[in-house]
C-alpha positions as CSV (number, residue, x, y, z in Angstrom):
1,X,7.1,-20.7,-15.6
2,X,3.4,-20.1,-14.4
3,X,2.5,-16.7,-14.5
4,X,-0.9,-15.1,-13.9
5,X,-2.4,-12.8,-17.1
6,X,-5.3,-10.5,-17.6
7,X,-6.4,-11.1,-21.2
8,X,-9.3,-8.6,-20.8
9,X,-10.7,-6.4,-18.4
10,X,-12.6,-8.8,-15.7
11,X,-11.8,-11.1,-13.4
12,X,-13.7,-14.2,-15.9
13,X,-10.8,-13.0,-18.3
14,X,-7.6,-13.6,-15.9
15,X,-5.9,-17.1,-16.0
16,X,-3.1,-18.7,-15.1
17,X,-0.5,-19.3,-18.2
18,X,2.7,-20.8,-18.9
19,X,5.4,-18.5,-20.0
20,X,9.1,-18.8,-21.5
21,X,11.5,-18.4,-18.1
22,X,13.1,-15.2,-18.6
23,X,16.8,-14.7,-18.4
24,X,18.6,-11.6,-16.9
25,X,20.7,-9.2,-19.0
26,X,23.5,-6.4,-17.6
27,X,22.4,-4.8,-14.9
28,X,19.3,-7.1,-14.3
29,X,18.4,-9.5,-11.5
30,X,16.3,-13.0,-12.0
31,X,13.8,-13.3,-9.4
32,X,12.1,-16.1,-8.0
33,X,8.9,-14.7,-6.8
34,X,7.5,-16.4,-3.0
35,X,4.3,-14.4,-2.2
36,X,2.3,-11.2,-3.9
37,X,0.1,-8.8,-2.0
38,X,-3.0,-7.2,-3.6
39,X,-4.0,-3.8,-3.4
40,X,-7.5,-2.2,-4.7
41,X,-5.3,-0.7,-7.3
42,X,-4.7,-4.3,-8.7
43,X,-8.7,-4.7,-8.4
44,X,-9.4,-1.9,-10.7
45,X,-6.4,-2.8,-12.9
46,X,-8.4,-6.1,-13.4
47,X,-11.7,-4.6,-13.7
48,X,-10.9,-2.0,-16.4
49,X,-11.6,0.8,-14.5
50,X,-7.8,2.0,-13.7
51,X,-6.3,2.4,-17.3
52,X,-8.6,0.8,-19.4
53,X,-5.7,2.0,-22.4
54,X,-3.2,-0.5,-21.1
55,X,-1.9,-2.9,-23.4
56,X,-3.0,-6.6,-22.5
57,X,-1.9,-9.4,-21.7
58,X,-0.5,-7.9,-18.5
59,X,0.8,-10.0,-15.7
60,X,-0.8,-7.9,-12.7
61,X,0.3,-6.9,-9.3
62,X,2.7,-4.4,-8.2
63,X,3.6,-5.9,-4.8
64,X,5.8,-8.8,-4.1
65,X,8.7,-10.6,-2.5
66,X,11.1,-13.4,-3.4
67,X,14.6,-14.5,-3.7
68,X,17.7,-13.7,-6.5
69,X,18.4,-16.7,-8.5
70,X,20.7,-15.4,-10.8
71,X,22.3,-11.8,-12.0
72,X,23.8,-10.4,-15.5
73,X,27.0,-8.7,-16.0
74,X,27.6,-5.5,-13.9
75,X,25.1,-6.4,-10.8
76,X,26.4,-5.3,-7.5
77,X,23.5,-4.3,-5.3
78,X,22.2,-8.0,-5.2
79,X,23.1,-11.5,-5.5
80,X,21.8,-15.2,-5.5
81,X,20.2,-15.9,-2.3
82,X,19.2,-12.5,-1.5
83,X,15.4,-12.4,-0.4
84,X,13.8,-9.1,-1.9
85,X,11.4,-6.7,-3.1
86,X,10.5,-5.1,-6.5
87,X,9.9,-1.1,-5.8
88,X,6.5,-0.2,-7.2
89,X,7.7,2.5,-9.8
90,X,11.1,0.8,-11.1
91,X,13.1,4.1,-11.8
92,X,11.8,6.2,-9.2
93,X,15.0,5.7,-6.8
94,X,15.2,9.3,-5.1
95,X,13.2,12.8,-4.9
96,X,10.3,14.0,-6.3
97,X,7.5,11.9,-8.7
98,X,8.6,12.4,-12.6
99,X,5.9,11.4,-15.5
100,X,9.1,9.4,-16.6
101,X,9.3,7.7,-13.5
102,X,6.0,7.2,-13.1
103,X,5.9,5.1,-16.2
104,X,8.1,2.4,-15.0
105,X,5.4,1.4,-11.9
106,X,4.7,-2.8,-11.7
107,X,1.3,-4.4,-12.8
108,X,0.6,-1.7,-15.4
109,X,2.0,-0.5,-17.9
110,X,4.8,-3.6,-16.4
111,X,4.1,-6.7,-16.4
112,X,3.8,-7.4,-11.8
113,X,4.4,-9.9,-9.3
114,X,1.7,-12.9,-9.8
115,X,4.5,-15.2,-11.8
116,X,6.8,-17.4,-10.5
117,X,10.3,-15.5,-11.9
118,X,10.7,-11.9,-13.0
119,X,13.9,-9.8,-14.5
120,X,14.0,-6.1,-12.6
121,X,17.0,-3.9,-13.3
122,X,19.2,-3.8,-10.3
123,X,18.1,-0.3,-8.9
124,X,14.2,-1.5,-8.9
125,X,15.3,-4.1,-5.7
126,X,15.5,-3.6,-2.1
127,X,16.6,-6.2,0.5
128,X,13.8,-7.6,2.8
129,X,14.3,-7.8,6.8
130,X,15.9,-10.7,8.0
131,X,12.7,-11.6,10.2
132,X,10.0,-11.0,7.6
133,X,8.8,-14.3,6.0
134,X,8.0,-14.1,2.3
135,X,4.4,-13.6,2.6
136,X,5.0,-10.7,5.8
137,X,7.6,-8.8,3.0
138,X,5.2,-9.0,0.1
139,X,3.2,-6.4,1.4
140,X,5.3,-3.9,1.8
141,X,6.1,-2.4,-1.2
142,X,2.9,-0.1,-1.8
143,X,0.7,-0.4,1.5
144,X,3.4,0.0,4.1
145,X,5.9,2.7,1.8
146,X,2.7,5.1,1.1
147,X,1.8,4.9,5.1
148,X,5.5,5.5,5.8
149,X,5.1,8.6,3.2
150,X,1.9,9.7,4.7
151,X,3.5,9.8,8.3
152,X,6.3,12.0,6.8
153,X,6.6,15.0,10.0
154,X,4.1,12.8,12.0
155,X,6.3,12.6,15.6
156,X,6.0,11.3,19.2
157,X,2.9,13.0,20.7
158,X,0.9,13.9,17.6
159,X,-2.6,12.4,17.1
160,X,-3.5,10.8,14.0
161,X,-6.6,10.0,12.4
162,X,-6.7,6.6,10.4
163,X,-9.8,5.4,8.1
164,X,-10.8,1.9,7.8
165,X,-8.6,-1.4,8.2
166,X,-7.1,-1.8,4.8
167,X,-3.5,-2.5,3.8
168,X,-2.4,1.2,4.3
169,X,-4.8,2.4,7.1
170,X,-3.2,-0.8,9.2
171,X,0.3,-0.1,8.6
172,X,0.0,3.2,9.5
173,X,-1.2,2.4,12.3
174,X,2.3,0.2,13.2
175,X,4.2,2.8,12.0
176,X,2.4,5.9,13.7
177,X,2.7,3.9,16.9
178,X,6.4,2.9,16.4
179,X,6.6,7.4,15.9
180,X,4.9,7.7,19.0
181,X,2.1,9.0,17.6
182,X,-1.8,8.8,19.4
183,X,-4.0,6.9,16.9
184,X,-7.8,7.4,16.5
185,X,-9.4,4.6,13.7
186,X,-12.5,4.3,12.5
187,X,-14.3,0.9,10.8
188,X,-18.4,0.2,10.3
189,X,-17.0,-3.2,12.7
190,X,-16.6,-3.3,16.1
191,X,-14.6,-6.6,15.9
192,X,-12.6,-4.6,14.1
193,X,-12.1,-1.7,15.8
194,X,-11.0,-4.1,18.7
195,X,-8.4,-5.6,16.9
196,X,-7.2,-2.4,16.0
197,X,-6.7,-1.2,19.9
198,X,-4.7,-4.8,20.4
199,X,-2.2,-3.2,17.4
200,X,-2.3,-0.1,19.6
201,X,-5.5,2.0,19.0
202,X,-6.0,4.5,21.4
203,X,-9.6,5.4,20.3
204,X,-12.2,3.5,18.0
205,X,-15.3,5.1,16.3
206,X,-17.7,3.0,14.2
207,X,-18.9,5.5,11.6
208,X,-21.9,3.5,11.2
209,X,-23.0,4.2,14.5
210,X,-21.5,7.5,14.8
211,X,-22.0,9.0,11.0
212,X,-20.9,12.1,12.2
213,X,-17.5,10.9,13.0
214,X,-16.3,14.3,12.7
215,X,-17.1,15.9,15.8
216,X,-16.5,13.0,17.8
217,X,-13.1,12.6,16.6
218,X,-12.4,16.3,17.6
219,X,-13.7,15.6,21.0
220,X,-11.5,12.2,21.3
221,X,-8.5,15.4,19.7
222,X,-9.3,17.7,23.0
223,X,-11.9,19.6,20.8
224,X,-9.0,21.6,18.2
225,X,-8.2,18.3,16.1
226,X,-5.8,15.6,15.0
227,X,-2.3,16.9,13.3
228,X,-2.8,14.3,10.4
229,X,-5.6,12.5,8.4
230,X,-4.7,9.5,6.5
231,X,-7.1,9.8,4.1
232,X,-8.1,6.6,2.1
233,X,-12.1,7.4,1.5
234,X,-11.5,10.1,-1.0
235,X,-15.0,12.0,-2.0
236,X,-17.4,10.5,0.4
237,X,-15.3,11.5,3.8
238,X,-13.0,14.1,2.8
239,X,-15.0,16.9,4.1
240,X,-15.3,15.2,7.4
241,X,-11.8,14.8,7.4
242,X,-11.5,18.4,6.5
243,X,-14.3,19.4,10.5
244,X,-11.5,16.5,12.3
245,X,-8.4,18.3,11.2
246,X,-6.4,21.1,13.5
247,X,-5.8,24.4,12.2
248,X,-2.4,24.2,10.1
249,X,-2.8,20.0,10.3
250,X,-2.4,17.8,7.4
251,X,-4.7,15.6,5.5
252,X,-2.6,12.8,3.8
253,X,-4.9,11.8,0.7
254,X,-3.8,8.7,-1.2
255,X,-7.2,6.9,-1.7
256,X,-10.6,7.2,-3.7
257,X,-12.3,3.7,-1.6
258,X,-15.5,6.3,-1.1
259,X,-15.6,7.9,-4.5
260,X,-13.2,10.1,-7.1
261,X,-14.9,13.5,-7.3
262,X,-16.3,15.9,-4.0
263,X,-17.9,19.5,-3.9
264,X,-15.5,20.7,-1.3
265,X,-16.1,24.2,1.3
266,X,-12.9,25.7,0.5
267,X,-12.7,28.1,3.3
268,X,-12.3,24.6,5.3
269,X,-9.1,24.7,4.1
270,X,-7.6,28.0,3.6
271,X,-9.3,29.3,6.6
272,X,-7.7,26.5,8.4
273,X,-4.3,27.1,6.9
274,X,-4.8,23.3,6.5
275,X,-2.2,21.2,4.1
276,X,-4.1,18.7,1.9
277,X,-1.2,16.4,0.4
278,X,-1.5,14.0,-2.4
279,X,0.6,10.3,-1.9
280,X,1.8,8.2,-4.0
281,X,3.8,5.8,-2.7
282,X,7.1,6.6,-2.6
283,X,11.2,6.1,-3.8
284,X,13.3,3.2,-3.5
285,X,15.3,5.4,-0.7
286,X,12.0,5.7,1.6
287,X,11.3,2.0,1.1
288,X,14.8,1.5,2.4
289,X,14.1,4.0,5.4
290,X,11.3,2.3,6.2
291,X,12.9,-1.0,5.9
292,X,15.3,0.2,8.3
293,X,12.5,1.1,10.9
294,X,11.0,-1.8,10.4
295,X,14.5,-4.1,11.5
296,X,14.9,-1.9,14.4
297,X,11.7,-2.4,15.7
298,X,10.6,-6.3,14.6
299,X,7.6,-5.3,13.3
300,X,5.3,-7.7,11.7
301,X,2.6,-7.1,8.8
302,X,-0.6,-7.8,10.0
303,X,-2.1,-10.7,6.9
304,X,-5.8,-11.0,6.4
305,X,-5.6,-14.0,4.7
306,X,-2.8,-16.0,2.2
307,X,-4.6,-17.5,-1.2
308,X,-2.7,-20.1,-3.0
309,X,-1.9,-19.2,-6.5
310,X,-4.4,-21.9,-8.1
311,X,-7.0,-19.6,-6.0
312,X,-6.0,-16.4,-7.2
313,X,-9.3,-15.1,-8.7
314,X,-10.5,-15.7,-4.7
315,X,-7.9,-13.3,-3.6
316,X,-9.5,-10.8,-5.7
317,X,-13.1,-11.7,-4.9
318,X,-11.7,-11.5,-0.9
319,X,-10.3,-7.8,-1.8
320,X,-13.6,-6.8,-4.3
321,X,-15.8,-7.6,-0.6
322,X,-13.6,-5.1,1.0
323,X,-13.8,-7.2,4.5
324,X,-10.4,-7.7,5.2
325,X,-8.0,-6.3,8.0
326,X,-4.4,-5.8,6.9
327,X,-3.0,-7.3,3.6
328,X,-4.6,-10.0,1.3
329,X,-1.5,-11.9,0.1
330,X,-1.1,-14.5,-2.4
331,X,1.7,-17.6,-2.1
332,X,3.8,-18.5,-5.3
């Protein structure tokens, strides 16, 4: 089988190799993988600068969708011909984030979804919706779960603030609209921002325009502030998330895009009563949740742009010049 390796930490040092086909065991499913979807996790994973302690050759790529070929002895959540999805952290099936569980996440420390067949115990598979093509599932299992995580509480009426067009930022759009939710986005492009009110949008700021996004995002809230921030910037716009929130709002933060470290007003928060929540990802039981949702409703993953595999180091180039709306996927 083809399968794509980093050998060292840059993208000169990734190549496409072939490997033995692997063979399930009890309890195990054989995958034959369609379509991958990157995330800027996988970018930093490449680059060294995620874990640069894990062990290499790794196959990268947590994200990706395909179809059971075969299945050891014991396997009854799957069969041949099923089309599914690896979860991102393979024993994290219910509740709360372990260090255990956290261990078993896809594309580092285990090997991802840029091969061509994979063996994932049983429990790390859920079953794709019916009218989701390969390339539309692949991008589901980090981008769309940790949106659906962030918009835990979120419910018909509430206004939400979303940052940027990425993977995550556009499906929680979809999914904050499918809650009922208002949505206010913001993006340095105009183009962009249009696109985003024909997804359902109610408000666009261009924070290049309007640096102070802040106070125009509180005026666009009727002047107290939005119930949730999706917050993907991290350092360089968490304190201007902090001026959009309402008193006893949340900010959902899941993302470092604008930096890792922030000298933070305090009183912004606890004078606020505000609720600043980590996210990461989620279980294998919200991914089915969301699944379910996504059935109901026929809602379709918004794809920047599909790579063949022979142009995979362009996938990552695409997602390094951060200009993409929705997912980067690669075909298998």
């Amino acid at each position: 089988m083809r399968a794509v390796e980093i050998r060292g930490f840059s993208l000169d040092q990734m190549a496409i190799v072939e490997r033995p086909d692997p063979a399930p065991g009890p309890g195990q499913a054989l995958v034959r993988l369609r379509a991958a979807s990157l995330n800027f996790r996988d970018l930093l994973t490449v680059q060294g600068k995620y874990n640069p302690k894990l062990k290499l050759p790794l196959i990268p790529c947590s994200d990706g969708a395909g179809e059971v070929v075969a299945i050891g002895d014991g396997v009854t959540r799957v069969r041949p011909g099923d089309r599914v999805c690896a979860i991102f952290a393979q024993r994290w099936i219910a509740g709360e984030p372990t260090r255990e569980r956290l261990r078993s996440t896809l594309g580092g420390p285990l090997d991802g979804t840029l091969t061509e067949l994979a063996v994932f115990d049983q429990e790390g598979l859920v079953k794709v919706p019916d009218h989701l093509t390969d390339e539309e599932a692949a991008t589901l299992p980090c981008a769309a779960v940790t949106a659906w995580t962030a918009l835990q509480g979120i419910t018909a009426g509430d206004t939400v603030l979303l940052q940027g067009t990425g993977g995550v930022s556009i499906f929680a759009l979809q999914l904050a609209r499918l809650l009922g939710a208002r949505v206010i986005i913001t993006s340095s492009s105009d183009e962009k921002l249009a696109r985003a009110r024909e997804l359902g949008a109610a408000e666009g700021i261009n924070y290049r325009e309007t640096p102070d996004w802040a106070a125009r995002v509180k005026e666009l809230a009727g002047g107290a502030g939005v119930d949730l921030v999706v917050e993907v910037g991290g350092a360089g716009t968490l304190k201007q998330s902090l001026q959009s929130v309402r008193m006893g709002g949340t900010i959902a933060l899941l993302g470092v895009l604008a930096g890792n470290t922030a000298e933070i007003s305090l009183p912004l928060i606890f004078m606020q009563n505000v609720r600043v929540q980590g996210i990461l990802v989620g279980p294998r039981e919200s991914f089915e949740a969301m699944n379910r949702a996504i059935a109901l409703h026929q809602l379709h993953p918004v794809i920047d742009r599909v790579f063949p595999l022979e142009d995979v180091r362009a996938a990552f180039e695409h997602m390094g010049a951060g200009g993409h709306f929705g997912k980067i996927v690669v075909r298998i």
